[in-house]
C-alpha positions as CSV (number, residue, x, y, z in Angstrom):
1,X,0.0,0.0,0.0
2,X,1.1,3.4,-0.8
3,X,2.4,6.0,1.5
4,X,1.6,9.0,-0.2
5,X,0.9,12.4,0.9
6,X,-2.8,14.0,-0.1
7,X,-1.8,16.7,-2.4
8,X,-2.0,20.1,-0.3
9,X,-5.6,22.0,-0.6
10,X,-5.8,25.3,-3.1
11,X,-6.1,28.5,-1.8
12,X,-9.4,28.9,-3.8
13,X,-10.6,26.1,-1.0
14,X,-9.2,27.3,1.7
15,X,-11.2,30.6,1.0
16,X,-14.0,28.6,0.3
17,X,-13.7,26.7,3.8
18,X,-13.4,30.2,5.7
19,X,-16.8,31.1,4.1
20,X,-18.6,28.1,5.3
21,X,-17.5,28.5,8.8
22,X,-18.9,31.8,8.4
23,X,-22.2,30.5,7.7
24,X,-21.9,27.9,10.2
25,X,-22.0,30.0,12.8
26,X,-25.2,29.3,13.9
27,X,-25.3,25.6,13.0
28,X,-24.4,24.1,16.6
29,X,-25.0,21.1,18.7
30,X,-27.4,22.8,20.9
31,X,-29.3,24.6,18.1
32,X,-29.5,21.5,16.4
33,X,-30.8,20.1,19.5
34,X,-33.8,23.0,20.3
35,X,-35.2,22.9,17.1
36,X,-35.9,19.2,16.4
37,X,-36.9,18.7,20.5
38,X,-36.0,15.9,22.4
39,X,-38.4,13.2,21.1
40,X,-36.4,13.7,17.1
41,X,-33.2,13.9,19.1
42,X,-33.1,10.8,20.7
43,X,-34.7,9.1,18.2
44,X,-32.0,9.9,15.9
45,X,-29.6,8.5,18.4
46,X,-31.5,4.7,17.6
47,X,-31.0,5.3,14.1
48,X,-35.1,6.5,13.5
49,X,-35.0,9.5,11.2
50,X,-39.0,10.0,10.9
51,X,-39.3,12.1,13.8
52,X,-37.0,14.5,12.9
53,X,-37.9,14.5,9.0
54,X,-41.1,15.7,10.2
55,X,-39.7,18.3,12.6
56,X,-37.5,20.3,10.3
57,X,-40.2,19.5,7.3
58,X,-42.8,21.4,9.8
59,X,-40.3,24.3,10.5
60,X,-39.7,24.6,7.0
61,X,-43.0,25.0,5.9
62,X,-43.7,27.8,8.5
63,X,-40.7,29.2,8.0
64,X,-39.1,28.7,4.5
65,X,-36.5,31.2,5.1
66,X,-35.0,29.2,8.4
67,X,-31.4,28.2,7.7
68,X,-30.6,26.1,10.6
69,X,-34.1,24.0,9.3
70,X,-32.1,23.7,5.7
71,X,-28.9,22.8,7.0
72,X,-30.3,20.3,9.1
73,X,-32.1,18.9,6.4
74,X,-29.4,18.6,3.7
75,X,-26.7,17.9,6.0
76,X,-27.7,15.9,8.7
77,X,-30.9,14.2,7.2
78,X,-29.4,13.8,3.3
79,X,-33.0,15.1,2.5
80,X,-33.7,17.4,-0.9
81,X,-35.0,20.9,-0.6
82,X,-35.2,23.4,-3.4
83,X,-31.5,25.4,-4.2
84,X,-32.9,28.4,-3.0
85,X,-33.6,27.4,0.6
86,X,-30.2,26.1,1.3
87,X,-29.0,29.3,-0.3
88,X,-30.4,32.0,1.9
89,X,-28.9,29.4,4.8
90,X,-25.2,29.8,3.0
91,X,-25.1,33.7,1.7
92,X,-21.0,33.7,2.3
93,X,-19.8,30.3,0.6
94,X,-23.1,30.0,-1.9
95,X,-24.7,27.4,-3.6
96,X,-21.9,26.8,-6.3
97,X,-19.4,27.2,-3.1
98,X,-20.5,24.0,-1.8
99,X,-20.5,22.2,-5.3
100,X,-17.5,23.1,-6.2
101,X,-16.1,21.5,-2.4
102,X,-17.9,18.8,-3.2
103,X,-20.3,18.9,-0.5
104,X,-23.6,18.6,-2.7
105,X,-25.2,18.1,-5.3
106,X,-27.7,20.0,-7.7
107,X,-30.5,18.9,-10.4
108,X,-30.3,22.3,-11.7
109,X,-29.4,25.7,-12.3
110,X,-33.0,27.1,-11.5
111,X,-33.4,28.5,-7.9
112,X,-36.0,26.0,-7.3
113,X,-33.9,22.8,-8.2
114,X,-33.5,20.4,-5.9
115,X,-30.1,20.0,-4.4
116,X,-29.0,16.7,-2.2
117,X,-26.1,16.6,0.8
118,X,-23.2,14.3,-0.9
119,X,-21.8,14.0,2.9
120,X,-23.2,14.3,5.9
121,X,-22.0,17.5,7.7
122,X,-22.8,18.0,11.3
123,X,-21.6,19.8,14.7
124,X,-20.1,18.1,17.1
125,X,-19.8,18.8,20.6
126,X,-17.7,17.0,23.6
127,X,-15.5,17.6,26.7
128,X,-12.2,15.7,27.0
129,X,-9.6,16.2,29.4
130,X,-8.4,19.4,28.1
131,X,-12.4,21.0,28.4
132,X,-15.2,21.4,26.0
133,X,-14.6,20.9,21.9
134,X,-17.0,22.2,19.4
135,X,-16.9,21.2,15.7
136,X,-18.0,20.5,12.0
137,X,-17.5,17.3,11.0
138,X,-17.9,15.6,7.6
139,X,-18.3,12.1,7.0
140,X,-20.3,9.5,4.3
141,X,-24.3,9.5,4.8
142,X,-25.3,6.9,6.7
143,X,-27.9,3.9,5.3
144,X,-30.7,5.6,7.5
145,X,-30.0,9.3,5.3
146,X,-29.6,7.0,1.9
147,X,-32.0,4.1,2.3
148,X,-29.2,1.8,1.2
149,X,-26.4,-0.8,3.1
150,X,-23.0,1.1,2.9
151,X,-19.9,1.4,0.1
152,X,-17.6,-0.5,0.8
153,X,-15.3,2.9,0.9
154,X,-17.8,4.3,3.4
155,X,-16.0,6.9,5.9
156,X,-17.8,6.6,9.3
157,X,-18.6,9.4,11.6
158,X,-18.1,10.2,15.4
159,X,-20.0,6.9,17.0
160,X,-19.4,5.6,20.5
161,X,-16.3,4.0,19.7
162,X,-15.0,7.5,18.8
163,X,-15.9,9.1,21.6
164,X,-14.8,6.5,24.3
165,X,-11.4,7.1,22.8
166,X,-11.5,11.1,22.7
167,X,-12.5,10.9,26.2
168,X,-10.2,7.9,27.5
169,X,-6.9,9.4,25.4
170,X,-4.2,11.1,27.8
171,X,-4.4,14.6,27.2
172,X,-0.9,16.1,28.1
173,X,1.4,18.8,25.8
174,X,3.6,16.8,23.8
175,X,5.8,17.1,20.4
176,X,4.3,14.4,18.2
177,X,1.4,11.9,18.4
178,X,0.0,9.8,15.4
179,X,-3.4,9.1,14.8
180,X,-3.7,5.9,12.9
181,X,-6.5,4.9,11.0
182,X,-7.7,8.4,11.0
183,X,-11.3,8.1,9.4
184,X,-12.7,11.2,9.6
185,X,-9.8,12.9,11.3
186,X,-11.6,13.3,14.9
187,X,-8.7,11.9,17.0
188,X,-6.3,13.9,14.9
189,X,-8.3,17.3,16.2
190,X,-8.7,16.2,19.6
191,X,-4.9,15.6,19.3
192,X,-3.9,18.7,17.8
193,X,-5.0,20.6,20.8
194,X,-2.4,19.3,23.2
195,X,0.2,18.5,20.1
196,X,3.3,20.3,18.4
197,X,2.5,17.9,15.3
198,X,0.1,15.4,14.2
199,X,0.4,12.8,11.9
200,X,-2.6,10.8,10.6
201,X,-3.0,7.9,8.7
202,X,-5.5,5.8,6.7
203,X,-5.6,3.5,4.3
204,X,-8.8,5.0,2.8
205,X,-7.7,8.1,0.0
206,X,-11.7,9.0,0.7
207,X,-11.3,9.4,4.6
208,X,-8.3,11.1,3.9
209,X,-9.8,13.8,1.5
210,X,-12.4,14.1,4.2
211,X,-10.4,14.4,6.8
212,X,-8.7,16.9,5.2
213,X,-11.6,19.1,5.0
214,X,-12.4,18.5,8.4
215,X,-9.1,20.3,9.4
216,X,-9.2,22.8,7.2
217,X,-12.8,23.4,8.4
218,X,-12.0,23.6,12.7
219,X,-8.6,24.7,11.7
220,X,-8.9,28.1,13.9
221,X,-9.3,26.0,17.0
222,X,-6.1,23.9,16.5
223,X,-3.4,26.9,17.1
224,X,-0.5,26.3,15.9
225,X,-0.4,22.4,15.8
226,X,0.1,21.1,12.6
227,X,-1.9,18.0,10.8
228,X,-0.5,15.4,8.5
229,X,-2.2,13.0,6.6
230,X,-0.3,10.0,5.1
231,X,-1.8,7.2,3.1
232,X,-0.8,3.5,4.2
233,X,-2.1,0.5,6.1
234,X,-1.2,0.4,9.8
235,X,2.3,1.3,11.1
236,X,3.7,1.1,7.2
237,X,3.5,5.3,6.7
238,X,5.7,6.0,9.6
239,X,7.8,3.1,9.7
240,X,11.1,4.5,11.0
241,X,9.6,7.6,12.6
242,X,9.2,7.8,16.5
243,X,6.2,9.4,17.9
244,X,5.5,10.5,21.9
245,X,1.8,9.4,21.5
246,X,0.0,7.1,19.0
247,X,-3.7,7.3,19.4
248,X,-5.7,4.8,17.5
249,X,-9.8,3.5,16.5
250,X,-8.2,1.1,13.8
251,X,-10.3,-1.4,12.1
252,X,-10.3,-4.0,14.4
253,X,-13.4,-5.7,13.6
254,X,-13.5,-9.3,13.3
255,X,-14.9,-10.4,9.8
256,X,-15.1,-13.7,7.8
257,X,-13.1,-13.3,4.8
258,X,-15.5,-16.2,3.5
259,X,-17.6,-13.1,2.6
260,X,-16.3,-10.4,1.1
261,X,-19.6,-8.3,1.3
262,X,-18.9,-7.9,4.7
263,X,-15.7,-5.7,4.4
264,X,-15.7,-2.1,4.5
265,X,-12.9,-0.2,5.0
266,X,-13.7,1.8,7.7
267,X,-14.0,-1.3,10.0
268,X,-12.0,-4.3,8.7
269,X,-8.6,-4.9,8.4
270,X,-8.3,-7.7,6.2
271,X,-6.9,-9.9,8.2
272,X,-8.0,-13.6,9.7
273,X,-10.1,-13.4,13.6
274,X,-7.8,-10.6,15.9
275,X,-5.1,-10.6,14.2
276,X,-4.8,-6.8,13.4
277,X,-5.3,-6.1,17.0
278,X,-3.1,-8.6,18.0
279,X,-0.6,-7.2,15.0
280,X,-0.8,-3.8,16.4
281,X,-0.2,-4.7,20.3
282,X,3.0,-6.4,19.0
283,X,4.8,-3.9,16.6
284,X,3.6,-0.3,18.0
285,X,6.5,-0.4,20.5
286,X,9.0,0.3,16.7
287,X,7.4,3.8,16.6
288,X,6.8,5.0,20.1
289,X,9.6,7.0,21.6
290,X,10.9,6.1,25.0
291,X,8.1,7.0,27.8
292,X,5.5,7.3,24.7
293,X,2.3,5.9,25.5
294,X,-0.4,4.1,22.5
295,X,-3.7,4.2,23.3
296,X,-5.9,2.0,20.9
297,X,-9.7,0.4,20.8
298,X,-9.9,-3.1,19.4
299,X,-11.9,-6.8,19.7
300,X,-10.3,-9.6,21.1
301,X,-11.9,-13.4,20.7
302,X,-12.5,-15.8,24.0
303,X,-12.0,-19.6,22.8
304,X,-12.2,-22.6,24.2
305,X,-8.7,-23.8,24.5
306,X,-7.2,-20.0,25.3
307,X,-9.7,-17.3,27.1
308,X,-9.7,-13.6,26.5
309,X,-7.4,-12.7,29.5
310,X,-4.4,-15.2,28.7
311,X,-5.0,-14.5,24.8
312,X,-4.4,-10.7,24.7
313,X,-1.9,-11.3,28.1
314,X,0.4,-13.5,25.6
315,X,-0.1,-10.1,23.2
316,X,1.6,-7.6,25.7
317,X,4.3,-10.2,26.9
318,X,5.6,-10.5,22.8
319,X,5.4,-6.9,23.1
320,X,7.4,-6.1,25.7
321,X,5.7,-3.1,26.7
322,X,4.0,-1.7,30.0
323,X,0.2,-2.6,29.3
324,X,-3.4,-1.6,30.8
325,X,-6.7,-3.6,28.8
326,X,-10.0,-2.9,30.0
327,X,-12.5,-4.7,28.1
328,X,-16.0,-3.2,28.7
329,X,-18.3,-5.4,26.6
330,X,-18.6,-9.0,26.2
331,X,-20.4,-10.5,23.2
332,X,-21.2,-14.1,21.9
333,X,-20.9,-15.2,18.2
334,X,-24.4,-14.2,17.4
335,X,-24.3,-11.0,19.0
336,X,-21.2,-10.0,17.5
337,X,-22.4,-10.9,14.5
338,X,-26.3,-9.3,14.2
339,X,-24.2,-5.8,15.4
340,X,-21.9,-5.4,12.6
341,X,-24.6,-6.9,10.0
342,X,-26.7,-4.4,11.4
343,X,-24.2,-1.4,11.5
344,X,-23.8,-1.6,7.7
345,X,-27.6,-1.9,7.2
346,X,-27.0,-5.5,5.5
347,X,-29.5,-7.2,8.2
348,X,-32.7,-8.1,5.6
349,X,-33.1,-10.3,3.6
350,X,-31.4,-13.7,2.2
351,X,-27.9,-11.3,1.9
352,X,-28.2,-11.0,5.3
353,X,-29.0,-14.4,6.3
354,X,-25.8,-15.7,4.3
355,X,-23.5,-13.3,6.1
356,X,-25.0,-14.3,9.6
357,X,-24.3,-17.8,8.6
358,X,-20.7,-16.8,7.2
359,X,-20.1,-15.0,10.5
360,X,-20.8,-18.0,12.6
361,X,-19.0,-20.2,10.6
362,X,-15.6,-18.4,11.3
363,X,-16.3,-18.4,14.4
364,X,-17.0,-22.1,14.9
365,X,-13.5,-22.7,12.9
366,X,-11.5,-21.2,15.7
367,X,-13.7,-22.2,18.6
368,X,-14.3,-18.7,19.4
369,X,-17.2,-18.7,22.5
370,X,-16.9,-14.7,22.3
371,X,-15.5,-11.2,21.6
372,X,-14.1,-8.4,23.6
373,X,-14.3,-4.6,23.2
374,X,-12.0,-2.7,25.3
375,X,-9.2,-0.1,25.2
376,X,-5.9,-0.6,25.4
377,X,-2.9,1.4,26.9
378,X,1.1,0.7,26.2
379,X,4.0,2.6,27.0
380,X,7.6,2.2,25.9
381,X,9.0,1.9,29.3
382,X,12.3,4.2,30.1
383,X,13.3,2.0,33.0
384,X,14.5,-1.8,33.5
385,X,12.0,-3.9,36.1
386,X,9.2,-5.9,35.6
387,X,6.8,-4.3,33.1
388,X,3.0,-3.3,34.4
389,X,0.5,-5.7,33.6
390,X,-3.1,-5.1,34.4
391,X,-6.0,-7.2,32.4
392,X,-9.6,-6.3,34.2
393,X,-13.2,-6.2,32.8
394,X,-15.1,-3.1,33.3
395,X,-18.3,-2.6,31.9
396,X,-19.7,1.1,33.0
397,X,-19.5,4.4,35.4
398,X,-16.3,5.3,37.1
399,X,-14.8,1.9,36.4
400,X,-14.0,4.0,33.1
401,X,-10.3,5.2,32.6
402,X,-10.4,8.4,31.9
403,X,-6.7,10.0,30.3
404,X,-5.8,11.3,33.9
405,X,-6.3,8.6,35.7
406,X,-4.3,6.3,32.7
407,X,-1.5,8.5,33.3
408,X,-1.7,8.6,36.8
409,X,-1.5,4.9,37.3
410,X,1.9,4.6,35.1
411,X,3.6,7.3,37.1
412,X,2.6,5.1,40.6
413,X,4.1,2.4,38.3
414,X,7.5,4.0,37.6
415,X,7.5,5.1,41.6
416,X,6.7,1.4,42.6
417,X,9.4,0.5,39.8
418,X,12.1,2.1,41.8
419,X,11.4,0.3,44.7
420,X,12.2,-3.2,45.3
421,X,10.6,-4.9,48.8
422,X,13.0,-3.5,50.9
423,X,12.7,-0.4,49.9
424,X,8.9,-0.4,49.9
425,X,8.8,-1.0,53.5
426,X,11.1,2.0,54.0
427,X,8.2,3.9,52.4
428,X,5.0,5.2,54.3
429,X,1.9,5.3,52.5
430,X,-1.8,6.9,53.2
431,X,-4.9,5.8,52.7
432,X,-6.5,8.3,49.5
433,X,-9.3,10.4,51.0
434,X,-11.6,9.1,47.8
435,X,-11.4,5.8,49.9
436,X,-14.4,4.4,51.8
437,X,-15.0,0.7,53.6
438,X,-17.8,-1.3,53.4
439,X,-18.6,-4.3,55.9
440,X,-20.8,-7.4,54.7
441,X,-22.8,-9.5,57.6
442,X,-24.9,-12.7,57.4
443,X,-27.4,-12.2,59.8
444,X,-26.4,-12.4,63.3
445,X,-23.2,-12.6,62.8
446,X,-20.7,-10.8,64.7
447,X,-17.3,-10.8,62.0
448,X,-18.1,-9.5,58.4
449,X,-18.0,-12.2,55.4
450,X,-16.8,-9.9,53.1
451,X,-15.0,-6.2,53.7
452,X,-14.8,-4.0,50.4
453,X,-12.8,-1.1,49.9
454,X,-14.3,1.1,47.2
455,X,-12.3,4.1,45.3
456,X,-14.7,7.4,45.0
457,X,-12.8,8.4,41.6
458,X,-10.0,7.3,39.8
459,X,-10.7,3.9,38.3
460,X,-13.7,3.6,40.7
461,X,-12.3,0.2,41.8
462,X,-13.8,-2.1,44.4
463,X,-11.3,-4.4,46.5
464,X,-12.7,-7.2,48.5
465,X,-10.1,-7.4,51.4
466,X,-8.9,-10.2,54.1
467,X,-8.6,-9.2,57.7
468,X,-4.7,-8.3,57.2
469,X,-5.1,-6.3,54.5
470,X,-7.9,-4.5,55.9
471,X,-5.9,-3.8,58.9
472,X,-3.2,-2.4,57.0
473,X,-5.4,0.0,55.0
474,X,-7.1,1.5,58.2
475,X,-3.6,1.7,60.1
476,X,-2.2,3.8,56.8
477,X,-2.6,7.4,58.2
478,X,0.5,8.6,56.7
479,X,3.3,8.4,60.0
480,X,4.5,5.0,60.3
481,X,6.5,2.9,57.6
482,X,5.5,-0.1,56.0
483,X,7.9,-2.5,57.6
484,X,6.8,-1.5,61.1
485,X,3.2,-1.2,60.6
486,X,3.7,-4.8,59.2
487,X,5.3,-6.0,62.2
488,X,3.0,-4.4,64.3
489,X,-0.2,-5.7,62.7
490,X,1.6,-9.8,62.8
491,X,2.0,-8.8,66.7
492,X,-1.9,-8.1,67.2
493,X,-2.6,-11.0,64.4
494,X,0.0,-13.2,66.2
495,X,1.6,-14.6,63.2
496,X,4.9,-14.5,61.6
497,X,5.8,-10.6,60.6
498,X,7.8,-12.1,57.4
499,X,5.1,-14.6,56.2
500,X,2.6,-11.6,56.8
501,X,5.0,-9.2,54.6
502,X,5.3,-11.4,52.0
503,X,1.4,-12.1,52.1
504,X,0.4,-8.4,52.3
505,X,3.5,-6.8,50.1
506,X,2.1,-7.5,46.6
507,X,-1.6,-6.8,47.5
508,X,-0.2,-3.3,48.9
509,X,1.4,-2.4,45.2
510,X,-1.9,-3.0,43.4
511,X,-3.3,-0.5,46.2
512,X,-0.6,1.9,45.5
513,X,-0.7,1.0,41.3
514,X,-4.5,1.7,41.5
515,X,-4.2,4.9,43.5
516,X,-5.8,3.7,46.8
517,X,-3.0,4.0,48.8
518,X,-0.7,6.5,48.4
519,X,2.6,7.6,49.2
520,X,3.6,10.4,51.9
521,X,6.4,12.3,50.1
């Protein structure tokens, strides 16, 4: 696959772009959201485009002069209206302006030709760690604007998958970070606000020339980051290059390549089960710097002779890389396969029998009992020591890690790195005022069955904790060292103050890892 760079954009588009942020000053999230109400709104979030059709149709039939009603319904619904609506909603950029982008198309000259969205163009509005983002975003219409399954070149918009990595990325000022598998260029923006230079890749030439205009289009809310988009497959565009931060949504989907009507490029990667993700877990380490940190979505498969946790735990050992994976959604065969079907509107019909059937059959041939969705976090450690390892399910709330908290937990790493056990129980640690206890009884009974420690923020995790451990927790007020409050608690225990240390010493670096205990500088 090629490496090339898109050709760089004219000035005459680049004037053209100016003028349709002008007249998409008013075209924002929130507008958006008052005038089709919350009924249309959220029935737009299932994929059910009636109720707003028959919002903006009402609004424009009371109003024919509204231009957020026109904009909504060329660019968000991919419905027609006559050339001289969506004109009064464009004055700067014109009619012609947004042919000539390649943003729509017309039946006419007349000003009461129809004209048709060729992309769906839409606000977008989110908070990541750095604060609030608002933007314009283009992408392909979706099957519920055209009535049709997808291309097979079909550039996908902001979904959930988007957003849990905008949201879950470290946010932190740094030289370079790649976005791989850029799509519509959304990571590449969120990136550019906390980067000195961003490459992006894909190997779509389509969601490249898209995401090209979606720079160009948010570009005054960027700075002075720079965005570069290279075409390639996977790590092939940058190979020799060293980045501080690779972010990645790549197209880890797990397809049969029995059926070839089930790739798109958008989501699959061509290659056999998890191999891509797998792939990607093993060779990212070649182009992140030393300390540099990849964050990346992707599916992994549960089978019978290997589950998910030893599966992508053999992934990060051949990588040699610190690693964090947090799947947060379990799926059999026939889930994972009516979602995907479904998501590329293929799902009626003998078409969408045969892929269902294709889908199964691939997984049967591997023994696959289920797929993972999770994120996953590696960092090119700068130190010698055992490298972090954490593998954990977590499906919602807090449990979430957010880009703080990611980078929080590999610097505790790098301070528990330093320290071997002898050094830890120099140390003398606190217990993290987001920490609270919880006590279990059976009825009538005077001891707990079960004491939980639960972390407020952070990871939001829950530990279930013995009697020493618990002990230790409650005694951690920040004035006696490890060693002695150790030897202390085997005294009241009566048992052995070195069998208790080794018992309690690796349970009190997962505390200190996962931010529940701290240490008192």
């Amino acid at each position: 696959m090629s490496s090339d760079v898109p050709p760089s954009r004219s000035s005459r588009t680049d004037e053209l772009v100016a003028k349709l942020r002008t007249d998409f000053a008013g075209f924002t999230v929130d507008a958006v959201n008052d005038l089709l109400g919350p009924v249309a709104q959220a029935a737009l979030g299932r994929e059910q485009s009636l109720p707003a059709r028959l919002a903006v149709t009402q609004r424009l039939s009371a109003s024919p002069d509204e231009p957020l009603a026109a904009l909504i319904a060329v660019f968000v619904l991919g419905l027609e209206v006559p050339a001289e609506r969506l004109a009064r909603a464009v004055p700067q950029v014109s009619v012609p302006g947004l042919q000539e982008l390649g943003l729509i198309v017309t039946a006419g000259n007349e000003p009461g030709d129809p004209v048709r969205a060729r992309v769906d163009l839409r606000p977008y509005a989110t908070v990541d760690a750095l604060g609030p983002a608002d933007w314009w975003l283009a992408s392909d219409l979706s099957e519920v604007s055209t009535g049709r399954p997808l291309a097979d070149d079909h550039v996908l918009g902001v979904g959930g998958a988007s957003l849990t990595l905008a949201r879950c990325a470290i946010r932190r000022p740094t030289g370079r970070v790649l976005d791989l598998g850029t799509g519509c260029g959304i990571q590449a923006l969120h990136a550019a606000r906390h980067a000195k230079h961003v490459v992006a890749t894909d190997i779509s030439a389509r969601a490249l020339h898209l995401a090209e205009l979606n720079w160009a289009l948010n570009a005054p809310t960027i700075g002075a980051a720079t965005i570069e988009g290279r075409r390639g497959s996977l790590l092939e565009p940058v190979a020799g290059e060293l980045f501080d931060q690779v972010v990645s949504n790549p197209p880890f989907v797990i397809t049969p390549r029995s059926a070839p009507a089930a790739a798109f490029e958008y989501r699959d990667g061509g290659m056999v089960g998890d191999d891509l993700v797998r792939q990607l877990v093993e060779s990212v380490g070649s182009v992140l710097a030393p300390g540099g940190i990849a964050q990346f979505l992707g599916n992994w498969e549960g089978r019978k002779d290997e589950g998910w946790t030893d599966r992508v735990s053999s992934w990060l050992e051949a990588s040699g890389l610190d690693g964090w994976v947090v799947q947060r959604e379990w799926q059999d065969p026939a889930e994972y396969a009516e979602t995907w079907i479904r998501d590329s509107g293929q799902h009626l019909g003998k078409d969408g029998d045969d892929l269902y059937a294709a889908w199964l059959a691939d997984f049967a041939s591997r023994g696959v009992e289920g797929v993972g969705f999770g994120l996953i976090t590696l960092r090119r450690p700068t130190h010698e020591g055992t490298p972090l390892r954490v593998i954990e399910e977590r499906r919602t709330g807090p449990g979430l890690p957010w880009g703080d908290e990611v980078l929080a937990t590999l610097e505790r790493q790098d301070w528990l790195a330093a320290r071997d056990d002898a050094a830890l129980l120099a140390e003398t640690l606190r217990v993290a005022a987001d920490v609270t206890e919880e006590r279990h009884h059976l009825p009538g009974a005077e001891d707990p069955s079960v004491i939980l420690l639960r972390q407020g923020g952070g990871a939001g995790r829950v530990v279930q904790a013995g009697t020493a451990l618990t002990g230790f927790v409650g005694a951690s007020s920040g004035d006696i060292p490890v060693g002695r409050l150790i030897a202390a608690l085997a005294t009241l225990l009566e048992v052995d103050a070195q069998a208790l240390g080794t018992e309690l010493l690796s349970d009190v670096r997962n505390l200190v890892r996962d931010g529940l205990l701290e240490p008192v500088p």
